[in-house]
Each structure stands twice: as structure tokens, then as C-alpha cells.
N, C-alpha and C positions, 0 to 999 in steps of 0.2 A: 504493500500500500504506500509504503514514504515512498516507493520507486517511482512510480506512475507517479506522487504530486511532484518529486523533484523531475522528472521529465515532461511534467504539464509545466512547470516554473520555466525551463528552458525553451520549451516549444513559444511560451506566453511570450516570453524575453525578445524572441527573434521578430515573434511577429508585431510587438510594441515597438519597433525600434525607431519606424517614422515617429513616433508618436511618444515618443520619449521625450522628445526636448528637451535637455539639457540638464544635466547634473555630473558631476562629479570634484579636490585638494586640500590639504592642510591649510585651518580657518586662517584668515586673509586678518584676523587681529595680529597674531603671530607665523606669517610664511616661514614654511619651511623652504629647502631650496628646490629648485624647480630644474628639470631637465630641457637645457633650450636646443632649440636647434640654432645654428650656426649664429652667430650674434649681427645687428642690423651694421651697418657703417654710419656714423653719423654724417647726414648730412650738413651742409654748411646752412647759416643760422638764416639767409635770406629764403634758401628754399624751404623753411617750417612756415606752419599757417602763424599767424600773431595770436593765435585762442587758441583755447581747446575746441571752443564751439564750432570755431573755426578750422579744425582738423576733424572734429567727429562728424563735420557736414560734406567735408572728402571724400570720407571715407565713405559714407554715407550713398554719396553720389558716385562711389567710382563702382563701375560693372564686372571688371573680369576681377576672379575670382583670388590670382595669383597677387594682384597689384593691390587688393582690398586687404591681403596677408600682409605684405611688405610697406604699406601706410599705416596699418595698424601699430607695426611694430615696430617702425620708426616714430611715429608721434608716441606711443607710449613712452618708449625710453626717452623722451624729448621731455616729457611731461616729467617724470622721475627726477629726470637731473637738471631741470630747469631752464632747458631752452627754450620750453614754450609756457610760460608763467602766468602767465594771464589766462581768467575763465570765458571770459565776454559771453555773447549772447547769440539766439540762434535760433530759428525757425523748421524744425527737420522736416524733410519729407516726413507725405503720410508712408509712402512706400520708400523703400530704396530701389538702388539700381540694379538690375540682374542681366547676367551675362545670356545670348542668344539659348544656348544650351546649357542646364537641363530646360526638356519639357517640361514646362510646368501643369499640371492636369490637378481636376478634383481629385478628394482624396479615394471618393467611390469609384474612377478610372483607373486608378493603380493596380498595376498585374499584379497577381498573387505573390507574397514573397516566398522563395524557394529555400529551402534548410541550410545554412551552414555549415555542412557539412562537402558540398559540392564547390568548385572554383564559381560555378555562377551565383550559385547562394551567398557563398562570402564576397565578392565583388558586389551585389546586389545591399547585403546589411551595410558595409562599405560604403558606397555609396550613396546612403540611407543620413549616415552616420556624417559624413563629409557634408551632404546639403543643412543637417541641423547645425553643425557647426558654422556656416557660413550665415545663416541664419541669427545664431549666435553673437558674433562679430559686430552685427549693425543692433541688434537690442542693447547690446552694451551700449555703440557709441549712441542710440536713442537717448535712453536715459541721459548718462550724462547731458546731452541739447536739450532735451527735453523739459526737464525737470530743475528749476534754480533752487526751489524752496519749500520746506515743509510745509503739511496742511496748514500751518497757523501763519504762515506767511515769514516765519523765519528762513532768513538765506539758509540753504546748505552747507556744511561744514566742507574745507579743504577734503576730509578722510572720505566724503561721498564719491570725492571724483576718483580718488586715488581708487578705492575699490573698485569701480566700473570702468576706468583705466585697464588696470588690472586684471579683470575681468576678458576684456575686451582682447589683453594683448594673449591671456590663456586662448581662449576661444580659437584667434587666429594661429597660433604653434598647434593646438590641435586639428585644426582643418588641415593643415600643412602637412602633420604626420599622416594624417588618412589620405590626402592626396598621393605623398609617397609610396604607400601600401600600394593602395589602388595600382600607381605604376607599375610596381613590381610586380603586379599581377598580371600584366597586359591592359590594364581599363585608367582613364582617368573619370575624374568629377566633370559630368557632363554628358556621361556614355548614356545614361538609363533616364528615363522621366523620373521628376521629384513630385511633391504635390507642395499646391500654395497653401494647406491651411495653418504651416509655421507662424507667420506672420500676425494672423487674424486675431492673436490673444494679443500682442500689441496696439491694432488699431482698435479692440475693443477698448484697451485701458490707456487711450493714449490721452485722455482729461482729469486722469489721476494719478496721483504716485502710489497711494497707499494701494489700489488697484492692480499698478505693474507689479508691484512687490510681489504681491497677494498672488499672484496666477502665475506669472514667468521665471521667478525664482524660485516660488516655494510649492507650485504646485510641477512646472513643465522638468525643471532644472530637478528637483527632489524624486522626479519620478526616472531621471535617467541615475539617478543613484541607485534606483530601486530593482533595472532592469540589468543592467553593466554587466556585475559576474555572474551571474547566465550569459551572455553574452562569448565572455573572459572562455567560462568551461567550454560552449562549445567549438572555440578557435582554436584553443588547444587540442579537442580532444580531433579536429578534425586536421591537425598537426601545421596548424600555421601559427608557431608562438611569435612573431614578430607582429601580427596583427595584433592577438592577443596582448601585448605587453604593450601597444600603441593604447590600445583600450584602458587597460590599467593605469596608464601615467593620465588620460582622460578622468577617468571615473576618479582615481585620489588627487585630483586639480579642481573637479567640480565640488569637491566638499565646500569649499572655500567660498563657492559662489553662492549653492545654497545660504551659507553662514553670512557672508553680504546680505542677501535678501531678508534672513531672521534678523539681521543686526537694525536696518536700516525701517523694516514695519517695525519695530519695536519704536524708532527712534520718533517718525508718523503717529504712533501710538499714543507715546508720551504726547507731543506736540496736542495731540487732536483730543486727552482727557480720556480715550479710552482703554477699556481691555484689551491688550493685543489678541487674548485666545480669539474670544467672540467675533471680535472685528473680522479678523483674519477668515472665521469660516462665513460669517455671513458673507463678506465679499467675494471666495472662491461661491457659495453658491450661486452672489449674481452673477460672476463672471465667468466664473470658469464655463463652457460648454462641452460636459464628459463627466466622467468619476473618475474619485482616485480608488482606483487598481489595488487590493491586493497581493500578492503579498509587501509588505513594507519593507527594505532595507533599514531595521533600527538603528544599527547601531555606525552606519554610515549618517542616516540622521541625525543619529546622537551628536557625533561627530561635530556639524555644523549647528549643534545650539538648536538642535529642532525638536523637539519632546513629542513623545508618543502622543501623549491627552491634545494634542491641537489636530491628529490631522485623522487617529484611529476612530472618531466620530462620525465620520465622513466615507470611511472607508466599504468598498464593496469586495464579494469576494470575484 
């Protein structure tokens, strides 16, 4: 009987993977250290935007997929060590930019996904996994444009941006590591249709902060914490541990995002007088559209400051 539920947890995993959105690192109060890939060159100080706002509307606006990674990650480390010091101000798209390929299709269009275990399967979660993460990329830099000030109308702290920086610049090293994969397999990001409904929890909450907290971090991001190793076991078991290990540096870097999201609705909370629990779940039920999934990754949640009693309420099996 565990056989079947631990092989229903796997089979669940694979075919959640669109629909994951985002989760997995060491909480972002205290970074541990991070595996980079090759480090950016700094560029010279005229070719940086003067803002942030002003680089996360770049970014924002750039389409292909490769050059949205390498703006990311040059304005990040720009912002870290102060070349771009200034927050100024910013109007984001409702959409960003997307490059000609993938197809983007509903989500009821999407071919079946295929097991894991086959080179088309893994290329296919792969590729699953690389659209969320590019996805990823532009809700970070949203937030930061989007949002200056908590519900009471206090400015945001320096540490809000620094986290969704942060955020932003994980996201892009992980699309970069799945793109890699994918190469190595014969397929880039791009081969297969994605669907658009990534987005859609953004322009639903894009008139609230305590809203994007509420649904993007702690519900989309929390739930790819919840699916990963499943994920993890079947890469391995179908003996591609280099995917599998791309996965893992993913899933223990999203702790951290989650932990952002519980940090900063906490911070909304305070501001606005209320209970963060309550808050928190009345707004996933206006917002969110779906359940949250069964079974939970606890103790990944634990992890990023996220306590059972907020979200096992809510929960379906």
C-alpha cells in the first residue's frame, strides 16, 4: 500500500510540473552560498539603467530568453554592489515580452505529459520546468516595479528589493541550468508548446501586494517545493543524475523565495492590522484559481518560515 501512494506521489509530481510554479534555497534572511554558473563581466557604468525600475523594465521588455538571463544577472550584481543605487519609479507591463517560440497554447491544449523515464519525457518535464522558470525571472522583476509601498502606504524597505533582486537573479541561473540540460539532450527551450496560464496569477494580483505574496510565492512557489523530489527520484532513477542535481540546486534555492514571500505578507500584515494566518487564506481563496495539492513538503516549508496550520486548512487530497 505505501508502494502505490509513493508511486501515485511520483506519477502526481510529473504530471504537476506545469503547474508547479515555482518553489525551491537557504532562507534569503541568512544565504547560504549558492552555486553560480560562470560569473556576469561587469559592464561599464554608462551601459547600467540609472534605476532599478529602470532595469527591471528591461528586463521586462527584453524577449529572447538567453539575453532576459544575462540582464538579469548583470543588473543584479549591479544592484548588490552599487552600481545601480537608485530605486526610481516604473510602470511595468501588464505582460512581458516573449520570444516567437515556445507555442504558447491553453492549458487544456497541452499534449499529455509523457513519464520520465523516456528521453522524451525528461526533455518534455525539462522543458516544463525551463518555461516556469523564465516565467519566474519577470515576476521577480514585476514586483520589485510594481510595488513601492506597503498596504499603509509606507515606502518599502531597501531589504524588499534586495530579496526580489535576489530572487530574480536565482530564477535566471536556474532557467540557464535547464536550458543547459535540455542541450545536452539534443532539445532547447523552445522545442515543445508551453501554456500561458503562468502569468495569469500575476495579472490577477497585479493591484495588490499582499495578493502577489498570497498566490505567487506562497501558494505557486510553495507548491514546486512540494513536487521537486519526486521529481529528483525519478531523474535519477531513470539515470540522468545531472538533470536530477540541476533540480536539487533549484528546489534548495526556492526555499528562500518561499521565505521572501512568508517574510514580506507578514511585513503587509503588520502594516494593514491584520492576522497574517486568516489574511493569507482568505486571499489565496479569492485569488488563487485551483487547490492546494496534497501531499505537502513540510519540512521544506518548514524550512522557509511557513507553518503547517496556514496552508493544511486549505488543503485537498
Amino acid at each position: 500500500m505505501r508502494e502505490r501512494g509513493r508511486r501515485r506521489t511520483r506519477e502526481g509530481a510529473e504530471e504537476d510540473a506545469e503547474g508547479a510554479a515555482r518553489g525551491w534555497a537557504s532562507p534569503l534572511t541568512e544565504p547560504g552560498p549558492r552555486r553560480h554558473l560562470a560569473a556576469m563581466s561587469p559592464a561599464p557604468i554608462s551601459a547600467l539603467p540609472a534605476t532599478l525600475c529602470d532595469a527591471a523594465l528591461a528586463v521586462l521588455t527584453t524577449a529572447a530568453p538567453a539575453e532576459k538571463v544575462r540582464l538579469t544577472r548583470l543588473y543584479a550584481a549591479a544592484w548588490r554592489d552599487g552600481r545601480i543605487a537608485a530605486l526610481g519609479t516604473a510602470r511595468p507591463p501588464a505582460r512581458p515580452a516573449r520570444p516567437e517560440r515556445p507555442e504558447l497554447r491553453l492549458p487544456r491544449d497541452m499534449p499529455k505529459r509523457r513519464k520520465a523515464q523516456s528521453l522524451a519525457g525528461r526533455i518534455a518535464l525539462l522543458h516544463a520546468l525551463a518555461h516556469i522558470e523564465l516565467n519566474a525571472i519577470d515576476l521577480a522583476w514585476d514586483i520589485v516595479a510594481r510595488f513601492p509601498t506597503l498596504p499603509d502606504g509606507t515606502a518599502l524597505p531597501r531589504g524588499f528589493q534586495d530579496d526580489w533582486v535576489q530572487v530574480a537573479d536565482d530564477e535566471a541561473r536556474h532557467h540557464a541550468l535547464l536550458e543547459q540540460r535540455l542541450n545536452a539532450l539534443g532539445a532547447s527551450y523552445g522545442d515543445l508548446p508551453a501554456h500561458d496560464g503562468l502569468w495569469q496569477a500575476s495579472e490577477a494580483t497585479a493591484h495588490d501586494l499582499p495578493a502577489r505574496l498570497a498566490v505567487v510565492p506562497l501558494v505557486l512557489e510553495a507548491r514546486g517545493l512540494d513536487v521537486t523530489p519526486a521529481m529528483i527520484d525519478s531523474l535519477n532513477r531513470a539515470g540522468d543524475p545531472a538533470a536530477a542535481e540541476a533540480l536539487q540546486i533549484i528546489h534548495d534555492e526556492e526555499i528562500s523565495h518561499v521565505a521572501a514571500g512568508r517574510r514580506w505578507f507578514q511585513a503587509c500584515a503588520d502594516a494593514s492590522g491584520r492576522d497574517a494566518q486568516s489574511w493569507w487564506q482568505e486571499l489565496v481563496r479569492t485569488w488563487f484559481n485551483g487547490v492546494l495539492k496534497r501531499p505537502f513538503n513540510e519540512p521544506s516549508r518548514s524550512r522557509a518560515d511557513f507553518p503547517a496550520d496556514w496552508y493544511e486548512p486549505l488543503g485537498v487530497a
